[in-house]
N, C-alpha and C positions, 0 to 999 in steps of 0.2 A: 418510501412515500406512497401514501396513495393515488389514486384515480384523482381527485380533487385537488388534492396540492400539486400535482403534476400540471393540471390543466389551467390551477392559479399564477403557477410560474411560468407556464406558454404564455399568457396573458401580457404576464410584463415581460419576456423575453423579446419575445414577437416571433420564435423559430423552433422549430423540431430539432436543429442541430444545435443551436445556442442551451437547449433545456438538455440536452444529449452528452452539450462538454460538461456543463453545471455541475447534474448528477453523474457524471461517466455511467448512462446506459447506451446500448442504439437507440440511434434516431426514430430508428421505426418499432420501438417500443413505445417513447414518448408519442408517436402518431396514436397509437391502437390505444393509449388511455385517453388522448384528448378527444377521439373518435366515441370512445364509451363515453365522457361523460355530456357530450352531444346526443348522444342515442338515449340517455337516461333523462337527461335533464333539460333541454333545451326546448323550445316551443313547437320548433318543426318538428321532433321528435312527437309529440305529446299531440298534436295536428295529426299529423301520420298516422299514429296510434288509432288516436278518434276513427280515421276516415277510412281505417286498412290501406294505408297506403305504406309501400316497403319506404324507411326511413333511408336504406341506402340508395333510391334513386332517384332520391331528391335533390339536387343540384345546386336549384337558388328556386324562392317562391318570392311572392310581389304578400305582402305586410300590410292591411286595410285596417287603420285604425282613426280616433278622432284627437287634434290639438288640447291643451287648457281652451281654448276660444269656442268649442266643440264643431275646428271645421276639418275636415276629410283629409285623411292624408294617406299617402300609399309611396309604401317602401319597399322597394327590390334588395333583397338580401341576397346573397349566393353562401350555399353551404360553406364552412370554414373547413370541415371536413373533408371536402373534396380538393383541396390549393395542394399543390402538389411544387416541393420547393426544389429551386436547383440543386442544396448541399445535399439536398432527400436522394434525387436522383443522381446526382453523384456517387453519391457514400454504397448505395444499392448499386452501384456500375462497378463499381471500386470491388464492393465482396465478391459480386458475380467474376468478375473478372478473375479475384484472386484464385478462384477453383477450378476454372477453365484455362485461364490464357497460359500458353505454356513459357519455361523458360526459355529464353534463346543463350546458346553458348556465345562464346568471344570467338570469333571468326578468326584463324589465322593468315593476317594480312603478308603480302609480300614485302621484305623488309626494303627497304627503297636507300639506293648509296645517300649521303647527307645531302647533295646538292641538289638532287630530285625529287626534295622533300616538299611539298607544295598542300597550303592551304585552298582550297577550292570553295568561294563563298557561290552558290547559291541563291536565286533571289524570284521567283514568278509572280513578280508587285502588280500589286492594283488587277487583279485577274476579274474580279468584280461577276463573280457567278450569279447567274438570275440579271444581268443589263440583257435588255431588249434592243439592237439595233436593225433598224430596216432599211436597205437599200434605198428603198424606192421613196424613203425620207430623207434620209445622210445624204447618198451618193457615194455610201462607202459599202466596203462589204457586210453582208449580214453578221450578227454575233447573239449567240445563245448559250445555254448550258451548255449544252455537246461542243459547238466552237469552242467555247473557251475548255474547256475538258482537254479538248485532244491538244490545242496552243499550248497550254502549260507544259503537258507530257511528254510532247514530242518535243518538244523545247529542249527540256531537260535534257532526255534521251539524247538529243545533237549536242548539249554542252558538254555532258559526263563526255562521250565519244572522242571532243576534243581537248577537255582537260587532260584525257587520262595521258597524251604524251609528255605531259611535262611531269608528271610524277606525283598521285596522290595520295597524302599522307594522313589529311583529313577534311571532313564535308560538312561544311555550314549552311544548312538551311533551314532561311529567313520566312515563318509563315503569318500570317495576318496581312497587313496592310490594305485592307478593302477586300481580303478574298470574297469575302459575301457584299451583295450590292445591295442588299437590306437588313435591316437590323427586329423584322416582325411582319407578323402575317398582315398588318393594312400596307403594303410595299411602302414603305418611307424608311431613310437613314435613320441611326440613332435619334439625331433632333430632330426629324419629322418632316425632311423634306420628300416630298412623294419621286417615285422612280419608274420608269417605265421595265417593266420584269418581264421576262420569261420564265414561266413554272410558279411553284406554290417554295414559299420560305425551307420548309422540311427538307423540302427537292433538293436546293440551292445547298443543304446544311451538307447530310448524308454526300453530294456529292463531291462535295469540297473536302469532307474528310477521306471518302475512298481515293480523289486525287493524290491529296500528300502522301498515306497508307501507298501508294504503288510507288510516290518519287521514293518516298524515303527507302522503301523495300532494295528499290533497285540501285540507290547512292550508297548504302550499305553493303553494297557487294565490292563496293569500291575502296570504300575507307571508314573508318568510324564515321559515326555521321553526329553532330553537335546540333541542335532546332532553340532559333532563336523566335520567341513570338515579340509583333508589333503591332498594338495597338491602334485601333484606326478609327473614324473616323465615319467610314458608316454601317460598320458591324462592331461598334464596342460590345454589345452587350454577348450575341450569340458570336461573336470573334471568339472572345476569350471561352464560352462553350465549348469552342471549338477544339480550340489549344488544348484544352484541359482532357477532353475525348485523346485526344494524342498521349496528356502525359500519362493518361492513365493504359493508353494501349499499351507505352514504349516502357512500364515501368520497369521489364524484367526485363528486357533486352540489352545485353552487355554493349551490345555494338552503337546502341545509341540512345545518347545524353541530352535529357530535358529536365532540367533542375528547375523548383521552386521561382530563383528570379529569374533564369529565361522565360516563364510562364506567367512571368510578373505584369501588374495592366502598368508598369514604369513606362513611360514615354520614352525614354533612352535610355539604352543598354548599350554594355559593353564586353566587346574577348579582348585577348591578349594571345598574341602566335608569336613567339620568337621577340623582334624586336616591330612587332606591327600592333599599335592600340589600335584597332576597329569599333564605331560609336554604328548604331543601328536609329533610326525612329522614323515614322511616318512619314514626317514633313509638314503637318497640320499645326505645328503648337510652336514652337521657341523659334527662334526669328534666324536664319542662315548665319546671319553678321555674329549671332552670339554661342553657335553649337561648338568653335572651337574651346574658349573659354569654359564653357560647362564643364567639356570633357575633361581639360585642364582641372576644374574642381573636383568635379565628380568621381574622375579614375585617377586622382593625383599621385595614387602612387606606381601604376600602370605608367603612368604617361613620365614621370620622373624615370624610367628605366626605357623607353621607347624610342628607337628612332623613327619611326617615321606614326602618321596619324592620319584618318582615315574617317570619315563618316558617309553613309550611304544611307539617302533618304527617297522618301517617294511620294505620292501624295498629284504629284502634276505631273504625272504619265510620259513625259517629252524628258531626253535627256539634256542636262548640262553639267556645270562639272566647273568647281568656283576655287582657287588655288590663293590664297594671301587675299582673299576678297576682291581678285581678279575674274571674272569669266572666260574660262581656257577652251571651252567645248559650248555650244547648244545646237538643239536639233530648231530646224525654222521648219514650215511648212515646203515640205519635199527636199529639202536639204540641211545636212550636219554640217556646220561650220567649224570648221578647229582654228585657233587663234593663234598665233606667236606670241607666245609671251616669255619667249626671249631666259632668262639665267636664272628662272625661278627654283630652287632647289627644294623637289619631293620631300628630300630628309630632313628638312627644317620647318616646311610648313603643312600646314593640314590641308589634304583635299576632301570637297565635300561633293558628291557624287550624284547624283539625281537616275536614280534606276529604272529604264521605259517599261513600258507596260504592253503588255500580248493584246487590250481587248479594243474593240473598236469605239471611237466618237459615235456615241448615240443623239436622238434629235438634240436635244438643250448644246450639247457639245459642237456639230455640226453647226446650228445655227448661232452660234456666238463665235466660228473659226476657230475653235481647239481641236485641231489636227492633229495625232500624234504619229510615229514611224514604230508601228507593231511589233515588240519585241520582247526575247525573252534574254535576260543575260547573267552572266557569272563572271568571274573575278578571281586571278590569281595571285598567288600573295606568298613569297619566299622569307622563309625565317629572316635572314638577316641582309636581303636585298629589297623589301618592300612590294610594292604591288609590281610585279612582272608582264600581264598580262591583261587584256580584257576581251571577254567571247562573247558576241552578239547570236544568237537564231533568229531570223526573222520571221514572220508569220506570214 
């Protein structure tokens, strides 16, 4: 096809990747002819031309023309040529990568007798990189990128330390759920509620990926490592950026597995260990009373071979912990209440889990009383004895 039919099919594509699978070429071949035929044909072009002005440093100009009515009107265009698309930068990360990033072998793990076989879930929720909290607002401790940086990692670092006595066989970690506390450079969530930040967005991005890049390096020396992402709430958009930066780092690494649907924007995902169906999400969407049900549907045939059931959500930073639609656990302001409830049987009902969070009540938080007990935790889970264990780090 030529320059011209190429550039007709972007039109109604709307994407350099979308016109990329059509024709099976690169994407950034379909760029360099929609780009030529902007350079040849297009106004600004021919404007430039006129003026000697370089067409490629043209960005957007303002459009001074007149109505049918002949009254004044003025239109700000921004170059089409210069939109630079996610799959664009992706698929360019993807080739780069493929020449550079090296293989990694399959680690030879120590083999572990059966009974000291342990799944090791994982979880540094709602870390929320880029929250601004000030002391002398809250009346709690300060929290910034670097806080939350070092809460995460040292976290971690104290869980691995304490799993490793029970025996690990393998490492689930859970990444998204608010890692980022904005979703765009004007500081506001995904919907647009504004956030008080620390740093510029990029800051927030890069550093939230070098965090995981160091847990996962070092939960890999442990045991295979499995990375389930969860979509969230106020980084949907640059969350999943995120994720994706990951599946493309870990693509050749034997030792650890991120497959298409754990990278998926699905609001609930599921593993299977032994005889343990484990349900992952947010906490933002489908209603507590209804998550056992789901998983009932959704993994039916997971859950038809399962003893025991398992969902671990996050979203409201304070733990509790809901067994047959009872509440068994909640943390209250400065104290975890544990509840008797008495001959409730793990193996037959679903617990559903509420996972705290490392970062601190910033002002909005403070001033409406959402206090939370700053923490980082993980979760043990035996093949065919169910969840065994639970490890707090405090912050």
């Amino acid at each position: 096809m030529n320059t011209e039919e190429i550039f007709n099919l972007y039109n109604q594509l709307g994407s350099y990747s979308a016109v990329s699978k059509t024709l099976g070429i690169d994407s950034r071949t379909v760029k360099r002819h929609v780009q030529k035929w902007h350079e040849e044909n297009s106004f600004a072009s021919s404007e430039a031309s006129r003026t000697g002005i370089p067409f490629g440093k043209i960005s957007h100009y303002w459009l001074k023309t007149k109505n049918e009515e002949g009254d004044d009107v003025s239109l700000f265009v921004k170059n089409q040529h210069e939109v630079m698309e996610y799959e664009e930068i992706r698929d360019a990360l993807i080739k780069d990568l493929e020449q550079f990033a090296p293989v990694v072998k399959k680690i030879d793990y120590d083999v572990l007798p059966q009974n000291n076989q342990h799944l090791v879930f994982i979880d540094p929720a709602d870390l929320h990189l880029g929250k601004l909290a000030v002391t002398e607002e809250t009346g709690h401790r300060e929290y910034n990128i670097q806080t939350a940086f070092e809460r995460a990692y040292i976290g971690v670092v104290d869980l691995l330390s304490k799993a490793k006595a029970f025996g690990i066989h393998q490492i689930v970690i859970v990444v998204g759920n608010d890692i980022l506390h904005t979703d765009n450079g004007r500081r506001t969530t995904t919907a647009g509620t504004p956030q008080d930040t620390d740093g510029q967005w990029w800051e927030t991005f890069e550093t939230a990926r070098r965090l995981y890049v160091s847990i996962i390096e070092l939960a890999k020396t442990f045991a295979p490592v499995t990375i389930v992402y969860c979509p969230s709430n106020h980084d949907k958009v640059l969350g999943f950026g995120l994720a994706d930066s990951l599946f493309s780092w870990y693509r050749k690494d034997a030792n650890v597995s991120f497959s298409n649907y754990g990278k998926s924007l699905r609001s609930r995902k599921y593993i299977r260990y032994g005889s343990n169906l484990i349900g992952f999400t947010h906490g933002d969407g489908a209603k507590n009373k209804d998550l056992t049900s789901l998983m009932q549907y959704e993994a039916r045939e997971d859950w038809a071979q399962c003893s025991f059931s398992y969902w671990y959500i996050h979203h409201w930073h304070h733990k509790f912990r809901i067994i047959n639609n009872t509440e068994i656990e909640k943390d209250h302001n400065g104290v975890t209440v544990v509840y008797n409830y008495g001959s409730i049987d793990p193996s037959h009902n679903t617990s559903i889990e509420c996972v705290r969070s490392p970062s601190e009540p910033d002002a909005w938080h403070s001033h409406n009383g959402y206090v939370n007990t700053c923490a980082v935790e993980a979760f043990i889970h035996h093949p065919t004895k169910g969840q065994v264990a639970r490890l707090t780090s405090y912050c």
